[in-house]
C-alpha positions as CSV (number, residue, x, y, z in Angstrom):
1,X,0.3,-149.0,-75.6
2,X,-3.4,-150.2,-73.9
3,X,-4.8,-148.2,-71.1
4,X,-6.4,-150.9,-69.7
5,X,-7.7,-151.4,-66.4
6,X,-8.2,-154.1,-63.4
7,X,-11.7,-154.6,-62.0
8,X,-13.3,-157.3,-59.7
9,X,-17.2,-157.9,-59.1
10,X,-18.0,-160.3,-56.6
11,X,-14.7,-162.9,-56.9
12,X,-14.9,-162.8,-60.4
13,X,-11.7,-160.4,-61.8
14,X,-11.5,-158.7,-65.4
15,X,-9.2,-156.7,-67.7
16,X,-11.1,-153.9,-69.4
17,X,-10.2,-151.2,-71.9
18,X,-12.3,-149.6,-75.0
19,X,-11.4,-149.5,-78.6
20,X,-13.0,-147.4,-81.6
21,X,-12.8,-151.2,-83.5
22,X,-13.3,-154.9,-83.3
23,X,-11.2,-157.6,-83.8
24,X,-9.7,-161.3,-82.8
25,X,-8.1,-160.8,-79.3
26,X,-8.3,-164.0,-78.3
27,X,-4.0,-164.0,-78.2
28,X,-4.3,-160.3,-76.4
29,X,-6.7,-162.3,-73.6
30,X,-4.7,-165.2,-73.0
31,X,-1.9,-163.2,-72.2
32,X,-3.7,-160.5,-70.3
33,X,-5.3,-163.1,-68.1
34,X,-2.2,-165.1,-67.4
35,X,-1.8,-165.6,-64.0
36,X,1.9,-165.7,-63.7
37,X,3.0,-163.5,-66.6
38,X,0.4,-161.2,-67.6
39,X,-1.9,-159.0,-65.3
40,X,-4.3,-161.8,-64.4
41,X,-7.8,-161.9,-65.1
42,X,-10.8,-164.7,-65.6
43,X,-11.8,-162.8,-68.5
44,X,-10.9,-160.1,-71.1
45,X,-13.8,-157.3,-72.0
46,X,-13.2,-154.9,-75.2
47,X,-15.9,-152.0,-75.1
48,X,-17.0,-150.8,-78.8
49,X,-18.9,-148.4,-79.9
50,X,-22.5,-149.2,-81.1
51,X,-25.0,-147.4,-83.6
52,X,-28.3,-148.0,-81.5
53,X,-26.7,-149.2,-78.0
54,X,-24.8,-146.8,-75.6
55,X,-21.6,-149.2,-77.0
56,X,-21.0,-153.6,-77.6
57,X,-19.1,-155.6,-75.9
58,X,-16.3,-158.3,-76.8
59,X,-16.1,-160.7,-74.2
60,X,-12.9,-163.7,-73.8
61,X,-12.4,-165.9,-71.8
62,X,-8.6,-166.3,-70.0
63,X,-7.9,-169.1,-72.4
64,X,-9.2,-166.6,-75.2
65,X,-12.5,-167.9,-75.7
66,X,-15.4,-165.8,-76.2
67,X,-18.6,-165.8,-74.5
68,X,-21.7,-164.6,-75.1
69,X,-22.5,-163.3,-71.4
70,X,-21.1,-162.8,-68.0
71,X,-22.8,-161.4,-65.6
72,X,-20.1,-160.0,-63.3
73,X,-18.4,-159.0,-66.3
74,X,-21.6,-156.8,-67.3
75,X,-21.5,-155.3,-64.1
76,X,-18.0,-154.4,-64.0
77,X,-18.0,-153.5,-67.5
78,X,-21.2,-150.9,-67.0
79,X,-19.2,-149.5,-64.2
80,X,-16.4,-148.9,-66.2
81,X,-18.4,-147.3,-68.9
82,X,-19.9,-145.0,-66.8
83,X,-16.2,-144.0,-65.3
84,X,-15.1,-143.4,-68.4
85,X,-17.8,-141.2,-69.6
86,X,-19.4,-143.7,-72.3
87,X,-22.4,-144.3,-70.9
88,X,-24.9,-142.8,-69.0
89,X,-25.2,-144.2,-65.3
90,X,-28.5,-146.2,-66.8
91,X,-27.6,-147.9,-70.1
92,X,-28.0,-150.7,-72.3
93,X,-25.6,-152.5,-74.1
94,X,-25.0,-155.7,-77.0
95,X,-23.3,-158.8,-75.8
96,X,-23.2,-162.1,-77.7
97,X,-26.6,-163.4,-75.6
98,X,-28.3,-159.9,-76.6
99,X,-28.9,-156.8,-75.0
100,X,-28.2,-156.0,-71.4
101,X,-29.8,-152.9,-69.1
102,X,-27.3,-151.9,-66.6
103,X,-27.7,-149.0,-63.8
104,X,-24.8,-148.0,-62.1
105,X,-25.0,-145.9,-58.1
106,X,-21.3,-144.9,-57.1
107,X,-20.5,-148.9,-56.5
108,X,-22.9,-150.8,-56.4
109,X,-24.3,-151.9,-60.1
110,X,-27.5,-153.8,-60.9
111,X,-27.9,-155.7,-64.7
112,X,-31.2,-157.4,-66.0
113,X,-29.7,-160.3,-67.6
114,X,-31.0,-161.8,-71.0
115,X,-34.6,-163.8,-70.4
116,X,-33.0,-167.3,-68.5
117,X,-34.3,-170.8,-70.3
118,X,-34.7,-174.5,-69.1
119,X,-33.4,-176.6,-71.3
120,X,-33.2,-179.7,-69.8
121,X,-34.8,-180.5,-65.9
122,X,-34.1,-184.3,-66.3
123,X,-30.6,-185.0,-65.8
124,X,-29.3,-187.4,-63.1
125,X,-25.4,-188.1,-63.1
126,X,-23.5,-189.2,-60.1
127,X,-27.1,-189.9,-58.4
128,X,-27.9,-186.3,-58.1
129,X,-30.5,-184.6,-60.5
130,X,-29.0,-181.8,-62.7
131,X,-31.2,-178.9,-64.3
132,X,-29.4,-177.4,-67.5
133,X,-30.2,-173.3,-68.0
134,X,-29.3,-170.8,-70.3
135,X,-28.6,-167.4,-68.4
136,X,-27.0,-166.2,-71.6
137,X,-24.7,-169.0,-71.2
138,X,-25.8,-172.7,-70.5
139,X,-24.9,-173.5,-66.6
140,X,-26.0,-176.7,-65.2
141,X,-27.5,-176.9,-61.6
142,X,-27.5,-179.5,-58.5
143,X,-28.6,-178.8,-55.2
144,X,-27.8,-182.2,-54.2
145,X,-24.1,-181.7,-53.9
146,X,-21.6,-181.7,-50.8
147,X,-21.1,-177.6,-50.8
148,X,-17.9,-178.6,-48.4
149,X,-16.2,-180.7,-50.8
150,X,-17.1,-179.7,-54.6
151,X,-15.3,-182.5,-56.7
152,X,-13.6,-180.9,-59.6
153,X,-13.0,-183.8,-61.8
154,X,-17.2,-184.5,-61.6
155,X,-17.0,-180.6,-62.4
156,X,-14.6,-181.0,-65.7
157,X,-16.2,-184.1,-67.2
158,X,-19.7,-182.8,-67.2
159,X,-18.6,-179.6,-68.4
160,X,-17.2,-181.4,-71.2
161,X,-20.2,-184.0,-71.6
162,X,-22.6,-181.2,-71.6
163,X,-20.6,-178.2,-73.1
164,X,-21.9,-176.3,-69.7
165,X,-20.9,-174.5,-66.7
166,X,-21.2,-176.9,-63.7
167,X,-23.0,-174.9,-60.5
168,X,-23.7,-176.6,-57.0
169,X,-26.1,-174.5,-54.8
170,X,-27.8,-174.6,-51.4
171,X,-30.3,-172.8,-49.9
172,X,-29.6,-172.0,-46.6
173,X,-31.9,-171.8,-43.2
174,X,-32.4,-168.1,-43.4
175,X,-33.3,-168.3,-47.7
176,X,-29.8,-167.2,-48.8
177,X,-28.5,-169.5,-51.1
178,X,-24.8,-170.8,-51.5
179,X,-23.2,-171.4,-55.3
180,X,-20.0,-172.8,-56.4
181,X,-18.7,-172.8,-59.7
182,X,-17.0,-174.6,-62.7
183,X,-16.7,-172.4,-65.0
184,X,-16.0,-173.0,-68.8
185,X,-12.8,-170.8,-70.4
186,X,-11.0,-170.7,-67.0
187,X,-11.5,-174.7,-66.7
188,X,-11.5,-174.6,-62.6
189,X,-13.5,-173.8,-59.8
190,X,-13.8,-169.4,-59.8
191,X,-14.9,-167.4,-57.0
192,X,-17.9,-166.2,-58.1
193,X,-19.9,-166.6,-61.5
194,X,-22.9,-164.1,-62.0
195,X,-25.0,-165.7,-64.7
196,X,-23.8,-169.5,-62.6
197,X,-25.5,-168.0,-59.6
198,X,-28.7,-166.9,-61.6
199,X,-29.0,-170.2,-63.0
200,X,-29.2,-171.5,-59.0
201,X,-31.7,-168.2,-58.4
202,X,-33.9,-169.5,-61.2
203,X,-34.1,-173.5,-60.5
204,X,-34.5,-172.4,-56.6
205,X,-37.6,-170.0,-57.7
206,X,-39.2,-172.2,-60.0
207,X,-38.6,-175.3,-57.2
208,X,-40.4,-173.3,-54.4
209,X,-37.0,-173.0,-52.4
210,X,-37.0,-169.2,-52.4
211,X,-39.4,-166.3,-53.2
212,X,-38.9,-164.1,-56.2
213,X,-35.5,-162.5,-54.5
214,X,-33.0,-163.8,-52.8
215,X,-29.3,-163.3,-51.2
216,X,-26.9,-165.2,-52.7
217,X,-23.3,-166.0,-51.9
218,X,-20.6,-167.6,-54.4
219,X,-17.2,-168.9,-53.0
220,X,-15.8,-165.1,-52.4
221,X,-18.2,-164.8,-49.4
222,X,-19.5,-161.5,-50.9
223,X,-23.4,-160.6,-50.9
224,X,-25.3,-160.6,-54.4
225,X,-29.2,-159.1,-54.2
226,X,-30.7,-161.3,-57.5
227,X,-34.1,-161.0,-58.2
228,X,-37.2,-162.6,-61.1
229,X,-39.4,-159.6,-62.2
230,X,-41.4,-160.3,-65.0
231,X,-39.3,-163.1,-66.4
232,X,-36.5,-161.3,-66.5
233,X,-33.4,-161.8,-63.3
234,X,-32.1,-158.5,-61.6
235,X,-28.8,-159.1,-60.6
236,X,-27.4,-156.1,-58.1
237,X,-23.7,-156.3,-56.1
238,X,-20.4,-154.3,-55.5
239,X,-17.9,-153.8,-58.2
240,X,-14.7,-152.4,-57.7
241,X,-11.9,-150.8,-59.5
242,X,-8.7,-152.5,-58.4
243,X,-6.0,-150.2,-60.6
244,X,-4.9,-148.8,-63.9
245,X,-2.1,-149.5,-65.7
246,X,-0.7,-149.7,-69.7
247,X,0.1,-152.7,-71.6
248,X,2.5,-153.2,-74.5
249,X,0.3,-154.4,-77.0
């Protein structure tokens, strides 16, 4: 039997429990995730322990595939870790895009993700211009998009084409600045995607369109404080525990 446990950060939901070893879960995380016949989750996070880091992470995807990163998942897993007494309320821990610093305050988490990169500022498809970023995981970026009407089958065949997250973002009147996302592993449109919405952050920085913090606010409607200090993005919101339960493994 699993003691696992339900969490949501910002839209995105998660199935979290900690194990003493590693292994392939990718089976455990499709059925987890299931919508209709397991708990339901968009992704699967397995907390290990580490020699140098308060603990490693494995991270899957609902369809069982892994990632390197997630930023909502890092938040709700450095909540978690601090709930659960293995980690200090300020810690740093290994995922597959490197080490992430984490400091958790009753609710409300902040994670400094993994250095972002450009890839590729060049791209045009569908007549709008398309940046490609890593944020730990490679998210490309349009604010030339219809926020009211984000076409999914655009969404799936350049996720495909480009082996990316698809992101459309605009930055409102008052600087916040509005994200939608496609995300890879779920294969549809999710409410919120952390590293997606720092990908937006960093092309609107580096464009002029905001200063070096911003608002920003996925499908879910909920608030996200991201900031750029010294190259690397602060990324601060809500988590919440949604329940506990065990699983038959």
């Amino acid at each position: 039997m699993l003691q696992i446990a339900k969490y949501c950060a910002s839209g995105n939901d998660f199935v979290l429990f900690h194990s003493f070893h590693g292994a392939d879960r990718s089976g455990l995380a499709r059925a987890l995730c299931d919508r209709q016949n397991g708990i339901g989750a968009d992704g699967l996070i397995v907390l290990l322990p580490h020699e140098s880091h308060d603990f490693e992470w494995e991270f899957y995807n609902a369809d069982g595939s892994v990632a390197s990163m997630c930023g909502n998942g890092s938040r709700a897993c450095a909540h978690y870790a601090h709930r659960f007494g293995l980690a200090p309320s300020k810690m740093e821990f290994l995922t597959g895009a490197g080490v992430i610093k984490a400091n958790v305050e009753g609710n409300t988490v902040q994670s400094d993700l993994t250095p972002p990169q450009v890839i590729n500022d060049e791209i045009v498809e569908d007549e709008m211009r398309w940046w490609l970023i890593d944020t730990g995981v490679p998210h490309l970026v349009t604010f030339d998009a219809d926020m009211e009407n984000f076409d999914i089958q655009m969404a799936r065949t350049l996720r495909h084409k480009y082996n990316a997250n698809v992101n459309i973002a605009q930055v409102q009147s008052n600087g916040t600045i509005r994200v939608r996302t496609y995300e890879r592993g779920v294969e549809d449109e999710t409410l919120a995607c952390g590293t997606g919405m720092a990908a937006c952050f960093y092309r609107a920085t580096i464009e002029g369109f905001v200063s070096d913090t911003a608002r920003v606010h996925p499908k879910s409607g909920e608030t996200l404080y991201l900031g750029l200090d010294n190259g690397t993005i602060t990324f601060k919101g809500e988590v919440k525990g949604v329940f506990e339960t065990t699983w038959r493994d």
